[in-house]
Each structure stands twice: as C-alpha cells, then as structure tokens.
C-alpha positions in Angstrom: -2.5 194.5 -84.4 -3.6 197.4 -86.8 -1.2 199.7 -85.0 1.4 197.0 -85.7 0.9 196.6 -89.4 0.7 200.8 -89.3 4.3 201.0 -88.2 5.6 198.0 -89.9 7.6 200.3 -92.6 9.0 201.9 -89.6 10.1 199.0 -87.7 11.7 197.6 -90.9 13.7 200.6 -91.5 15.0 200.4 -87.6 15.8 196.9 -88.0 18.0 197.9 -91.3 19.6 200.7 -89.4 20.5 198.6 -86.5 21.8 195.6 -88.6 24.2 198.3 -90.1 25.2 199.5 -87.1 26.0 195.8 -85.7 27.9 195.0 -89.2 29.8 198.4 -89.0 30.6 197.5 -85.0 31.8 194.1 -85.9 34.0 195.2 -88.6 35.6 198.2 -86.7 35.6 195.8 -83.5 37.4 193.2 -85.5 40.1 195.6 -87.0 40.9 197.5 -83.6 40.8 193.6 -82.0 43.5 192.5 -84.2 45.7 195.5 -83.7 45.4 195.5 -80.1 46.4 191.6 -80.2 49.4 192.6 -82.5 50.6 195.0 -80.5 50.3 192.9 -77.4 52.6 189.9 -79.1 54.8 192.1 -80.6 58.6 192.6 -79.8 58.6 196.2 -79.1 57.9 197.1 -75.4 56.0 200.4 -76.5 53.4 198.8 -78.5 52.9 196.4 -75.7 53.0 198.8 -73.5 50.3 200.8 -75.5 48.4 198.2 -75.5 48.6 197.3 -71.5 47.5 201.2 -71.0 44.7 201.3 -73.4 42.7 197.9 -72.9 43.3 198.7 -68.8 41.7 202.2 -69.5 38.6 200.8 -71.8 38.2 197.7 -69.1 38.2 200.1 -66.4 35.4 202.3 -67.8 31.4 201.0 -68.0 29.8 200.7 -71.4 27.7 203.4 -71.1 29.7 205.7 -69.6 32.5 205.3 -72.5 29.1 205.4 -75.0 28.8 208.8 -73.7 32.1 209.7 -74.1 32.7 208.9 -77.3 29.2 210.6 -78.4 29.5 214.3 -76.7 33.8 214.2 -76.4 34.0 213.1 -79.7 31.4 215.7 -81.5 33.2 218.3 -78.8 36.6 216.9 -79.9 35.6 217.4 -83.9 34.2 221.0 -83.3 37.1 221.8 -82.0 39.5 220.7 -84.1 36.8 222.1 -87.4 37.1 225.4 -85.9 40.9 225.6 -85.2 40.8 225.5 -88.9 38.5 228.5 -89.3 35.4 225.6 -90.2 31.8 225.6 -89.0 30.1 223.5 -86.1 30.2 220.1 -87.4 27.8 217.6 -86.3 28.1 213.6 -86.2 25.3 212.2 -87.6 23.7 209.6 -84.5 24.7 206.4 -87.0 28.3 206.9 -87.2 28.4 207.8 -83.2 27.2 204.8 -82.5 
C-alpha cells in the first residue's frame, strides 16, 4: 500500500494522459466517422468509391498492426517530407501518435 500512495501522483498523471488521448480519439474518430458515412451516401460514385477502398483497407488490417503503421510510417512519412524542404528530423511526440 505505501508503494501505492508513493506513485499515486504518477498514476494520476497517466490517468489524465489517457483520458486525453480517449477524448482526442473520440473526437477525431467521430469526424473521420461522419465523413466516411457522407461519402458512402453521397451521389458521386468516387466518393463512394473512396470510401468502399479505404474502410475495406482499414477492416482488412489488425489494430495493432495499423498502430504500428501509423507510429513509425507516419514519423518516417513526416521526416521525409521535413527534409524535402531542407528541415530537420522531426519527431512526433508519443501523445499525438497515438
């Protein structure tokens, strides 16, 4: 118990970073939801088309793996595209990865 109470501030700061991250996730979840839905009822057969392609892809892939992908191909992907600009190495911090 006294190691609990000596890592309480800790554990409280985790549980505020992770209730960030699930707000953040909900939001962005919401927003990409709602334009993948509108593109799926809309008239135009390349938005639903679009659609068809990209929610087969993401179905298609496991959670981790596209976890993965998004957190090395996407700081790969920005280093990239820094440098082709004559930048730096640019690093995403671990919060907005996730």
């Amino acid at each position: 118990m006294d190691k609990l109470i000596e890592f309480a501030p800790l554990l409280g700061r985790g549980c505020l970073v992770t209730a960030g991250v699930a707000v953040l996730a909900l939001v962005l979840a919401t927003l990409l939801g709602a334009l993948g839905a509108a593109a799926k009822l809309s008239g135009s057969p390349v938005w639903r088309g679009a659609a068809q392609i990209y929610t087969t892809i993401v179905r298609g892939i496991p959670d981790l793996v596209l976890i993965l992908l998004v957190y090395f191909g996407g700081q790969r992907l920005l280093t990239t595209i820094v440098k082709s600009f004559d930048g730096d190495y640019l690093e995403i911090s671990k919060f907005w990865a996730g």
